[in-house]
Wavefront OBJ file of the C-alpha trace (Angstrom):
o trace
v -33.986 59.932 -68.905
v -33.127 56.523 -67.351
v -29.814 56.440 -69.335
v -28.696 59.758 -68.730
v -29.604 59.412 -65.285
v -27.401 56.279 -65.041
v -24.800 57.624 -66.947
v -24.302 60.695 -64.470
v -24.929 58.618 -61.228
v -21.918 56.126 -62.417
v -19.762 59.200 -63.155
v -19.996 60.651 -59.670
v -20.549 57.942 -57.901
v -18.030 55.269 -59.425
v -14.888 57.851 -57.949
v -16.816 58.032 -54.851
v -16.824 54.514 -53.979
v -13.455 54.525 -55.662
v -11.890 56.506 -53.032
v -13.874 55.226 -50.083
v -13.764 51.543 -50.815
v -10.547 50.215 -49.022
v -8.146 48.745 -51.690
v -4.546 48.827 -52.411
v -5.448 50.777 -55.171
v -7.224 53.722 -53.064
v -5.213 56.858 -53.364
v -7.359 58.117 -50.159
v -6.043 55.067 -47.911
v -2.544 55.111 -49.657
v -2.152 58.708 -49.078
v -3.443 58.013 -45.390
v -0.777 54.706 -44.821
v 1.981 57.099 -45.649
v 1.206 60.107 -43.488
v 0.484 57.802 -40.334
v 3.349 55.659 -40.957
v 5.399 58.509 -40.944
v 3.934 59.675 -37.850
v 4.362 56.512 -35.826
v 7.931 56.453 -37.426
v 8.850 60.250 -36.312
v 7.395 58.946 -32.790
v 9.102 55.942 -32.220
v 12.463 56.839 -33.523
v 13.638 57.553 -30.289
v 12.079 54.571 -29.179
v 13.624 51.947 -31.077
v 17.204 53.598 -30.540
v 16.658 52.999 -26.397
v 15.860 49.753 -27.213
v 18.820 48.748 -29.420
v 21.207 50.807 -27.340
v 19.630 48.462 -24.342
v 20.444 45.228 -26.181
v 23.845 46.342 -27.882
v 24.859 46.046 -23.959
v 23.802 42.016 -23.452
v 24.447 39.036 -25.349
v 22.166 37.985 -28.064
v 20.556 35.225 -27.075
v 18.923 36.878 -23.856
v 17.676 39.303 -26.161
v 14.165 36.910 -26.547
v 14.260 37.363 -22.353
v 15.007 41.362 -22.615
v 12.199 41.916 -24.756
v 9.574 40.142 -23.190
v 10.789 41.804 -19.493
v 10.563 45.271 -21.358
v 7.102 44.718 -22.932
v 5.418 44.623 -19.620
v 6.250 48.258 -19.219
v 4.767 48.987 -23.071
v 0.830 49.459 -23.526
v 1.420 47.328 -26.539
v 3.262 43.812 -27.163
v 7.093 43.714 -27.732
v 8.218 40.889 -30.126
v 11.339 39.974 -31.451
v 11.382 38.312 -34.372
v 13.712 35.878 -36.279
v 14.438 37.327 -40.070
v 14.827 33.893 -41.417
v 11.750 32.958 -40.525
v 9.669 35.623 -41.199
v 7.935 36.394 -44.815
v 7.494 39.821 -46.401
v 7.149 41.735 -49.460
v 10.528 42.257 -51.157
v 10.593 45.540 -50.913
v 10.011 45.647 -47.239
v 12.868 43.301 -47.032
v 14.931 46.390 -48.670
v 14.016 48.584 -46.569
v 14.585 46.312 -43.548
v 18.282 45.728 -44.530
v 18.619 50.017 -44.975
v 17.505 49.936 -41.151
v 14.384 51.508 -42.000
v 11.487 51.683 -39.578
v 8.487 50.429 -41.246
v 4.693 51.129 -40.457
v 1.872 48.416 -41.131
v -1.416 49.528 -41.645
v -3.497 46.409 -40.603
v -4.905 44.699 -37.683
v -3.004 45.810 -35.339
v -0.984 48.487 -36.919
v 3.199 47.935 -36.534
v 5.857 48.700 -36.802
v 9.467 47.146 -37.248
v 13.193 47.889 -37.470
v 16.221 45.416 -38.289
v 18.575 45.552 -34.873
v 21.885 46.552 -35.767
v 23.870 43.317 -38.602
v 21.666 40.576 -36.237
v 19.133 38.388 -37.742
v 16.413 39.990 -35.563
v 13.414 42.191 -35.955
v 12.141 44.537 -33.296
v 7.996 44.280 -34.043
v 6.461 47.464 -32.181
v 2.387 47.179 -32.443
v 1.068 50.577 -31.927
v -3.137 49.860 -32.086
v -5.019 51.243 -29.345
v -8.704 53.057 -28.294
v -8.025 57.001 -28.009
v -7.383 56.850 -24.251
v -5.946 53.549 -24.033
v -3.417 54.178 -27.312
v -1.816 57.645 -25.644
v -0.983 55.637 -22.288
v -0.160 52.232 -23.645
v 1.655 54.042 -26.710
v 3.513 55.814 -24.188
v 4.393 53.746 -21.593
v 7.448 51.985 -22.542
v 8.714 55.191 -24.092
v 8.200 56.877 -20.580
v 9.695 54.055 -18.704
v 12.882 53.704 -21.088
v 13.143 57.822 -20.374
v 12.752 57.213 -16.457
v 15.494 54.445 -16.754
v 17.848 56.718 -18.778
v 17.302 59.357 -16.337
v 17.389 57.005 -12.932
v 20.689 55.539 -14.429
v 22.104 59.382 -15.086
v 23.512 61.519 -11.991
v 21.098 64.443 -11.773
v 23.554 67.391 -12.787
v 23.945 65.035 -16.229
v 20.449 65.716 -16.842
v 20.908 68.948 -19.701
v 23.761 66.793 -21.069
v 21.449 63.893 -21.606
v 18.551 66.273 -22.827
v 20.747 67.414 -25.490
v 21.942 63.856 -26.920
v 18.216 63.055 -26.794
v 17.012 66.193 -29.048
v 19.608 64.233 -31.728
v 16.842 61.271 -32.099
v 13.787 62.786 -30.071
v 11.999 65.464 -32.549
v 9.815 66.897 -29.696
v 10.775 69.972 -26.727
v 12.338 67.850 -23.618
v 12.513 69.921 -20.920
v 12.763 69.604 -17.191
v 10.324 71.084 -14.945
v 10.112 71.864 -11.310
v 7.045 69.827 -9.939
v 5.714 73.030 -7.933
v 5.719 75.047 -11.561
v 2.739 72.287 -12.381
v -0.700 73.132 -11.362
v -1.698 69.235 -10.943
v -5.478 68.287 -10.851
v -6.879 64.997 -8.755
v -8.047 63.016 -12.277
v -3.949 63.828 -13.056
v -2.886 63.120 -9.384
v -4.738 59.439 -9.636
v -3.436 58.854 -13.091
v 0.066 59.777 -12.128
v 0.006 57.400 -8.859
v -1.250 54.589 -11.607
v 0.970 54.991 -14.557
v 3.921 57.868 -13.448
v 2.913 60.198 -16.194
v 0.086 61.719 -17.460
v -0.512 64.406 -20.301
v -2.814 67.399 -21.642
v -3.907 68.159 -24.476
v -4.172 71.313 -26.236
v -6.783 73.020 -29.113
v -4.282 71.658 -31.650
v -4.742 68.085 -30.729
v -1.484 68.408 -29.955
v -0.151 66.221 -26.245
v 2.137 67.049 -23.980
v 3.538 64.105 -21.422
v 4.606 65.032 -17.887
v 6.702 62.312 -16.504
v 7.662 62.122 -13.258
v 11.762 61.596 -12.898
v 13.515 59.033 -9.946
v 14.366 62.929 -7.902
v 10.599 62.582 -7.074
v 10.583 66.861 -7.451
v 11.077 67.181 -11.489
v 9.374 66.209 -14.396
v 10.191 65.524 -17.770
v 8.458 67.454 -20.227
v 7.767 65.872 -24.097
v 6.189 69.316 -25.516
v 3.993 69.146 -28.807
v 3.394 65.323 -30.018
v 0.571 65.011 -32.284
v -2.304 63.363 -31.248
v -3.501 62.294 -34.869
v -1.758 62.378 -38.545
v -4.963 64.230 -39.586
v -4.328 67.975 -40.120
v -6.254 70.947 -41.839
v -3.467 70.710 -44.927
v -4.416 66.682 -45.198
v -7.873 67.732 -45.069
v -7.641 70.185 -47.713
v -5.684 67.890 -50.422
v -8.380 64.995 -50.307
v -11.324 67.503 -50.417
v -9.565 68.784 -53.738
v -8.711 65.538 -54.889
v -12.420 64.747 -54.206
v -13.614 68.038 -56.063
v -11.176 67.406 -58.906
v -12.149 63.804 -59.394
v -15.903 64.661 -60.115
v -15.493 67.281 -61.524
v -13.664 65.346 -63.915
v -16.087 63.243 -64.008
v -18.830 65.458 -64.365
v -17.098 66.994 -67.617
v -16.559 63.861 -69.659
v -20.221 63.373 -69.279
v -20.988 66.555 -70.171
v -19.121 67.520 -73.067
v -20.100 64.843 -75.293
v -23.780 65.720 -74.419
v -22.824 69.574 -74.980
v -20.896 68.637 -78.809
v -24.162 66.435 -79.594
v -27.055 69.203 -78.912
v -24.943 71.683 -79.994
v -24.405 69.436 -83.937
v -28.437 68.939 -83.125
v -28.776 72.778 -82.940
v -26.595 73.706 -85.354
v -28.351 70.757 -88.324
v -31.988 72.178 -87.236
v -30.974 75.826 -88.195
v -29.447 74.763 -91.200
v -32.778 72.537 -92.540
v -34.955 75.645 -91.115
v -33.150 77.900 -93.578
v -33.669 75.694 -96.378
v -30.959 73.203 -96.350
v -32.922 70.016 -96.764
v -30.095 67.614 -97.043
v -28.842 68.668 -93.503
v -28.076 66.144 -90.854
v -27.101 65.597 -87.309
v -24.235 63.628 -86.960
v -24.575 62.118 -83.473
v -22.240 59.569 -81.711
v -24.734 56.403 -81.062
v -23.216 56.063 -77.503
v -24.547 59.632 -77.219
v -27.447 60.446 -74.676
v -29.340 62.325 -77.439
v -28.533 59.518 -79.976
v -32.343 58.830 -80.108
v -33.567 62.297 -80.518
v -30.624 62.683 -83.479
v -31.980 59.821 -84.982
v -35.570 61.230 -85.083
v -34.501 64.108 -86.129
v -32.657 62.900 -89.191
v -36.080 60.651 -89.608
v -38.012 63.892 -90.013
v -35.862 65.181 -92.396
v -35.657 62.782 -94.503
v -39.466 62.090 -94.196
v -39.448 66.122 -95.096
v -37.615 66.149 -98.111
v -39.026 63.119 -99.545
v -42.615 64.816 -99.089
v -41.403 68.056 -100.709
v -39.589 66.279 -103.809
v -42.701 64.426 -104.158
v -44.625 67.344 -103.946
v -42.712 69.199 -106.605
v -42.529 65.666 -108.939
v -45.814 65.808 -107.779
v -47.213 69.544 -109.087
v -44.544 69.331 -112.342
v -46.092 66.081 -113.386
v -49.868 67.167 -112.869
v -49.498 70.617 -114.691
v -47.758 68.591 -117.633
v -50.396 65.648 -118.051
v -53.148 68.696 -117.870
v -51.561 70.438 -120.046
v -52.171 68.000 -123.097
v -55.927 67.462 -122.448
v -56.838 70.779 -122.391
v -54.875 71.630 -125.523
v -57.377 68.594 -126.759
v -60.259 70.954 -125.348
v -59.260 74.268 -126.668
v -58.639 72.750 -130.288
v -61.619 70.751 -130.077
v -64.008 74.224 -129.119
v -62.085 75.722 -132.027
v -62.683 73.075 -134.452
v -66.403 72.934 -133.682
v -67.194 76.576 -133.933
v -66.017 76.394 -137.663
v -67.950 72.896 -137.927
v -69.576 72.703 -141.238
v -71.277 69.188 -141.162
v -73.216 67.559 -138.807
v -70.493 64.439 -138.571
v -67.208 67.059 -138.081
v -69.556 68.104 -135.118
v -69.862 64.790 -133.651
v -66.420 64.064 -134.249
v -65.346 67.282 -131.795
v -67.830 66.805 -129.524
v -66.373 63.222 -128.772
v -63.147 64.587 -128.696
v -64.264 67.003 -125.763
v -65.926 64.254 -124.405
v -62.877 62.167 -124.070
v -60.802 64.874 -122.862
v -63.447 65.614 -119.927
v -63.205 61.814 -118.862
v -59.345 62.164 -118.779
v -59.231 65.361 -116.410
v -61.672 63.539 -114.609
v -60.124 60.377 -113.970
v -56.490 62.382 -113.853
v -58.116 64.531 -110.544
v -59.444 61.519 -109.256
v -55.998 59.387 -109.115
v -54.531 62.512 -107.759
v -56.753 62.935 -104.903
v -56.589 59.110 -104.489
v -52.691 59.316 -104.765
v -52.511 62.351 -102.014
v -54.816 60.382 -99.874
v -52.278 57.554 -99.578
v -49.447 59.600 -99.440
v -50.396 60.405 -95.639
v -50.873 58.689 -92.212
v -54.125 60.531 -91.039
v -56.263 57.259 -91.764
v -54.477 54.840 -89.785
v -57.637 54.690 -87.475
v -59.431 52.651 -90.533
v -57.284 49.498 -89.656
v -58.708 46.639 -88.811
v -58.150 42.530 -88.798
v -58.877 40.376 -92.348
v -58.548 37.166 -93.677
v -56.022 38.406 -96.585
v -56.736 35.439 -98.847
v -60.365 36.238 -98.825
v -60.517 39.351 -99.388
v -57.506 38.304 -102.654
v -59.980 36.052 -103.470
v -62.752 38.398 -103.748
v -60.953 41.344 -105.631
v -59.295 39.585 -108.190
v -62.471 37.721 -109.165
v -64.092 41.143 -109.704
v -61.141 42.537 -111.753
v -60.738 39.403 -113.877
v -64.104 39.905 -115.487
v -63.483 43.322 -116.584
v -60.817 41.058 -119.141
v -62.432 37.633 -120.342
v -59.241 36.750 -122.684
v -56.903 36.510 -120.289
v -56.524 33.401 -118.458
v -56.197 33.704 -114.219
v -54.761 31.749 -111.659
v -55.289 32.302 -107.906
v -52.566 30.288 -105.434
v -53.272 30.809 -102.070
v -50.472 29.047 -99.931
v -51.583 26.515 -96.941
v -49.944 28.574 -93.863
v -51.260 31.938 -95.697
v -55.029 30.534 -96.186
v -56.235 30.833 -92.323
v -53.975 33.920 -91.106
v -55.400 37.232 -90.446
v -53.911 41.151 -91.302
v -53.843 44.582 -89.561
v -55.035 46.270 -92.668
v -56.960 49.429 -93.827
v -59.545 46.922 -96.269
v -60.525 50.107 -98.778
v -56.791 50.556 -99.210
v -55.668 47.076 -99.843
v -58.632 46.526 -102.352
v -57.224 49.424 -104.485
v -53.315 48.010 -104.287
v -54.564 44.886 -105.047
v -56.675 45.989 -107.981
v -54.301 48.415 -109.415
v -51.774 45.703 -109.233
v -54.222 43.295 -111.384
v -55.629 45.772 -113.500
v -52.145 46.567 -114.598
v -51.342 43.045 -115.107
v -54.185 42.495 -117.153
v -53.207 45.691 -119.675
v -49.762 44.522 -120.112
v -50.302 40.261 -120.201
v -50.619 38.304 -123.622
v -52.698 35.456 -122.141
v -52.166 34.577 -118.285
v -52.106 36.092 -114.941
v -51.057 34.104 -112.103
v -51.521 35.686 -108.100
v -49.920 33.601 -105.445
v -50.126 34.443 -101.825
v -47.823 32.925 -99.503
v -46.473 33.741 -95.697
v -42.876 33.579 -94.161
v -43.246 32.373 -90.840
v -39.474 33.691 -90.054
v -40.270 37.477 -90.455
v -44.131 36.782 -90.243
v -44.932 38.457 -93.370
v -47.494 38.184 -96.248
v -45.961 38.332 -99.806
v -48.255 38.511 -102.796
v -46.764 38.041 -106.092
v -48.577 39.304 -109.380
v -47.105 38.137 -112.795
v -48.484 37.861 -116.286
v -46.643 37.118 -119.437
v -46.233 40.299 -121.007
v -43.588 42.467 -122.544
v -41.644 42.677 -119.035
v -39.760 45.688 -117.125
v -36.274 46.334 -117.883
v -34.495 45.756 -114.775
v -33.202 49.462 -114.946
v -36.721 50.415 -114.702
v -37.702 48.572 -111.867
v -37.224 51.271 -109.316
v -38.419 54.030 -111.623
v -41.781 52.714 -112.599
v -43.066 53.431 -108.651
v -42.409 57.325 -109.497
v -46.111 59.333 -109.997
v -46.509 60.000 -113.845
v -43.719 58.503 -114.819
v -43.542 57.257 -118.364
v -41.718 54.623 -119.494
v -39.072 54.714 -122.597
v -39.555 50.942 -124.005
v -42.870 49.091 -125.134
v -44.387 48.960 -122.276
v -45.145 52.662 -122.222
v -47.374 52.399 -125.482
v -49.233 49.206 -124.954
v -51.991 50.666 -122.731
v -53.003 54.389 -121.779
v -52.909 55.494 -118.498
v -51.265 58.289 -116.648
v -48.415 56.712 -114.541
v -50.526 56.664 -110.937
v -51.778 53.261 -110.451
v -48.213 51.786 -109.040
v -47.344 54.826 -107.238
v -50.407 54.578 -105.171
v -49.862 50.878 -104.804
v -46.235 52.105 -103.176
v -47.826 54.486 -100.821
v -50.259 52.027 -99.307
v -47.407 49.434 -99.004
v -45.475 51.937 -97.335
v -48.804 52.818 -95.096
v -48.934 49.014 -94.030
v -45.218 49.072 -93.120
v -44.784 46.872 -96.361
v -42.981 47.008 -99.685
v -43.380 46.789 -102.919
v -41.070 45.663 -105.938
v -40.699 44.875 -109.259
v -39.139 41.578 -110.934
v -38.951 39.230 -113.900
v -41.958 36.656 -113.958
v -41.456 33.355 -114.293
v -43.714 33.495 -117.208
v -41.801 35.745 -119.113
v -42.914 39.115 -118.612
v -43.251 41.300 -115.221
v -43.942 40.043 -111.460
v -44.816 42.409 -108.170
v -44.216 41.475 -105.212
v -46.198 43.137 -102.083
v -44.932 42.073 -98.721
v -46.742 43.564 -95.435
v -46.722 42.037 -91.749
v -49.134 40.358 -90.267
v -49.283 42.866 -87.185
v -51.850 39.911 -85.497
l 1 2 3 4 5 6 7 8 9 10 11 12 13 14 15 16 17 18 19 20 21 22 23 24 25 26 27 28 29 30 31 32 33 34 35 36 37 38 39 40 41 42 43 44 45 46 47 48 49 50 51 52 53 54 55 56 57 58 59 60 61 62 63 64 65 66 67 68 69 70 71 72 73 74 75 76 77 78 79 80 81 82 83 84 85 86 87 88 89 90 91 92 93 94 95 96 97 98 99 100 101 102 103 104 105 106 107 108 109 110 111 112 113 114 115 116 117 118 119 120 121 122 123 124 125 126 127 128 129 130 131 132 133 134 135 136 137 138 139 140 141 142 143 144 145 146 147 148 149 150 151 152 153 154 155 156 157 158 159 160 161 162 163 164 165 166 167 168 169 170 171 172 173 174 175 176 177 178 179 180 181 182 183 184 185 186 187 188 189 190 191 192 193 194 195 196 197 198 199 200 201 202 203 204 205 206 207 208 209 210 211 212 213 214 215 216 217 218 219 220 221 222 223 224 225 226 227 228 229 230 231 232 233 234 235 236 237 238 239 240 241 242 243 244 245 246 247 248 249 250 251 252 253 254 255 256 257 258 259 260 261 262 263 264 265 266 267 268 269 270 271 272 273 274 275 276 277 278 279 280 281 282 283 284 285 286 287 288 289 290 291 292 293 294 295 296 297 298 299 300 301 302 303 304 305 306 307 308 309 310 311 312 313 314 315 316 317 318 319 320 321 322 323 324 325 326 327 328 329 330 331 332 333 334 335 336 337 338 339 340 341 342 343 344 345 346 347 348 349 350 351 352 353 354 355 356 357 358 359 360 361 362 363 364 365 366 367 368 369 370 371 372 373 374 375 376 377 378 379 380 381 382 383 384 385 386 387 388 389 390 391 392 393 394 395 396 397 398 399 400 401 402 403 404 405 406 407 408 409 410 411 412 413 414 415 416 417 418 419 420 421 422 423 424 425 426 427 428 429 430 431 432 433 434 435 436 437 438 439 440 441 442 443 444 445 446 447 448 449 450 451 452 453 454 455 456 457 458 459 460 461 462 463 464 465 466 467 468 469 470 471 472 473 474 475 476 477 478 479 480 481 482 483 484 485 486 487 488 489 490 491 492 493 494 495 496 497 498 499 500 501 502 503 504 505 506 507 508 509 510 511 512 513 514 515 516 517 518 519 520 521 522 523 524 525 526 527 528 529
């Protein structure tokens, strides 16, 4: 839950702050930098060509003197700066020397233009509070327009309109002062600043500026108040959409493939397809539930092959000792002597004790084969309770000689272990030694601090395993090909039950070459302490 969780808050989230974290790299605030640069640069077009048309008329170096006298008639500073000794980008510097006007988005916000083949700059700042930046921005523009005006004869007036509409983009019109329905706050603002302007539902300003006749003004129709318009609006909400939606779909196709491979492996196994899988991505967000599927199944088909293994091998070892029983009941119907009796009645006796002892490894053998008895587990001193079981099988075979080594970091260390189950690996393990050993058994029990495991070893020196057996011999009622198989009766349960309750303890079990010559087991299990 956490990671998928995570996962999806990163994905919509990560393009959110993307696109609202101011960076050079933010299409949201590069888109922005363009439209309002090309705002201020539509605006003050006509500006900077009053200005340079101004100082194309006086002699350079009062220029510095020019531009500070006509910056106390701007709302914002005037500066004129010296190319050589100012420092920019390299491509601004291209686009200074194409007479470019250029727009700087920073604090304040600029702009600049390269004055005719001079060495100067013209540096317009343009920053301003909403009331503050539409009188400030306007005020040298309006005072340049009132010059141009003052310095025309008044019947040159729709002349000069119509030159003006080459570099001015807006409606310039002329307009009879009685035509305008003034109000006081417009009256008051007009006595301050010689202009004021109105707004309409577009956000859209229109500047009324009063002309030297004292009767006219000069209309500037249209301007717009901000670069942000419905159609600006409407491409960053879709780029907005479109980025997490994108998103949104690389997280959730991968998730979508995954369940839809789980899916797709569960109806497979359902039908009967045991060795179906789910192949899912590790990176997935279902990686964990693929893996415990795949668990199950394989926990499922190793249950059902053992059960089959399982039912073949009991109905074949039954087979032969009721076959003893039937020919035995034969043979002592048509008895004649007293010992030909005796002799089929022991045979039926023996063939009792082996269905008997056959069911009981069998119900011993299923017993292990499950987790149901987990609950039995409890903490013991391993080497005593080694100790303890191999001195009780041992005596069960006085010729062969036993050793017990019990390792110095093992001797004090407790197990998690089931104690009825342990006592049976551990005596099926010895007994077995004992049947297959010429003269000497030797159990050592010794622990790996490193992986904090136990690992007991039984050998004897015996006929060995072949090493191509060593896998095999863990199988239930399987019978070796080799010597082994016919030095002691038995019906091939004792080591597979010793592999289930390895397996129960979260231990293994193998087989090896002893040391002394014939086979060795070795039982690891953890600690679990």
């Amino acid at each position: 839950m956490i990671k998928s969780f995570l996962g999806l808050w990163i994905l919509v989230f990560g393009p959110l702050f993307f696109l609202l974290y101011p960076s050079d790299l933010n299409p949201i605030l590069s888109f922005n930098n363009h439209i309002e640069g090309q705002r201020y640069e539509r605006i003050y077009q006509g500006t900077f060509t009053l200005i340079e048309s101004r100082l194309d008329t006086i002699p350079i170096d009062t220029w510095p003197d020019e531009i500070e006298q006509l910056s106390q008639h701007f709302g914002y500073a005037l500066q004129l700066l010296d190319m050589n000794q100012t420092h920019l980008g390299t491509l601004k510097w291209d686009e200074i020397e194409q007479h470019q006007i250029i727009f700087f988005n920073e604090e304040p916000e600029f702009l600049i233009k390269k004055i005719g083949n001079s060495h100067f700059i013209l540096k317009i700042f343009v920053d301003s509070s909403e009331e503050e930046k539409i009188r400030r921005g306007a005020e040298g523009t309006v005072y340049l327009l009132q010059e141009q005006f003052a310095a025309t004869e008044q019947e040159h007036w729709p002349t000069l309109l119509r030159s003006m509409a080459n570099y001015f983009p807006f409606d310039l019109q002329i307009v009879p002062e009685k035509q305008i329905n003034i109000s006081q706050t417009e009256q008051n603002q007009l006595a301050t600043d010689s202009f004021f302007w109105r707004t309409n539902f577009n956000d859209e300003i229109t500047f009324y500026i009063r002309l030297s006749d004292g009767a006219s003004f000069l209309l500037a129709n249209l301007i717009p108040m901000s670069s942000i318009h419905p159609s600006v609006i409407i491409v960053l909400v879709l780029v907005f959409v479109l980025s997490i939606s994108a998103g949104m779909f690389f997280w959730t196709y991968p998730l979508w493939r995954d369940l839809k491979n789980l899916l797709a492996a569960t109806s497979r196994f359902g039908s009967g397809d045991l060795n179906s899988r789910a192949v899912v991505y590790k990176i997935s967000m279902v990686a964990t539930l693929g893996k415990a599927f795949n668990h199950m199944a394989d926990r499922i088909e190793q249950l059902l092959k053992g059960q089959r293994t399982l039912t073949n091998a009991i109905a074949h070892d039954l087979r032969t000792p009721l076959y003893r029983l039937r020919f035995a009941f034969e043979m002592l119907a048509n008895a004649k002597t007293d010992r030909e009796k005796e002799k089929y009645q022991q045979s039926i006796s023996k063939s009792l004790e082996d269905l008997d002892s056959l069911i009981n490894q069998t119900m011993v053998l299923s017993r292990y084969s499950g987790d149901s008895q987990l609950l039995s587990f409890a903490k013991y001193h391993l080497a005593q309770l080694l100790d303890d079981e191999c001195s009780s099988v041992v005596q069960l075979y006085p010729d062969i000689h036993y050793q017990l080594q019990i390792a110095p970091e093992a001797s004090g260390k407790q197990a998690l272990i089931d104690q009825m189950a342990m006592k049976r690996a551990i005596s099926n393990l010895l007994i077995n030694a004992c049947k297959y050993a010429r003269t000497t058994v030797v159990v050592r029990l010794s622990f790996v601090n490193e992986t904090d495991m136990f690992v007991i070893d039984v050998c004897d020196d015996g006929i060995g395993i072949d090493e191509s057996d060593w896998e095999r011999i863990f199988l239930p009622f399987e019978q070796l090909d080799n010597a082994r198989s016919h030095a002691a009766s038995g019906h091939g349960l004792g080591l597979a039950i010793v592999k289930h309750i390895a397996q129960w303890h979260q231990g293994t079990v193998c087989a090896g070459r002893s040391d002394l010559g014939g086979a060795r087991f070795t039982f690891t299990l953890p600690s679990r302490t």
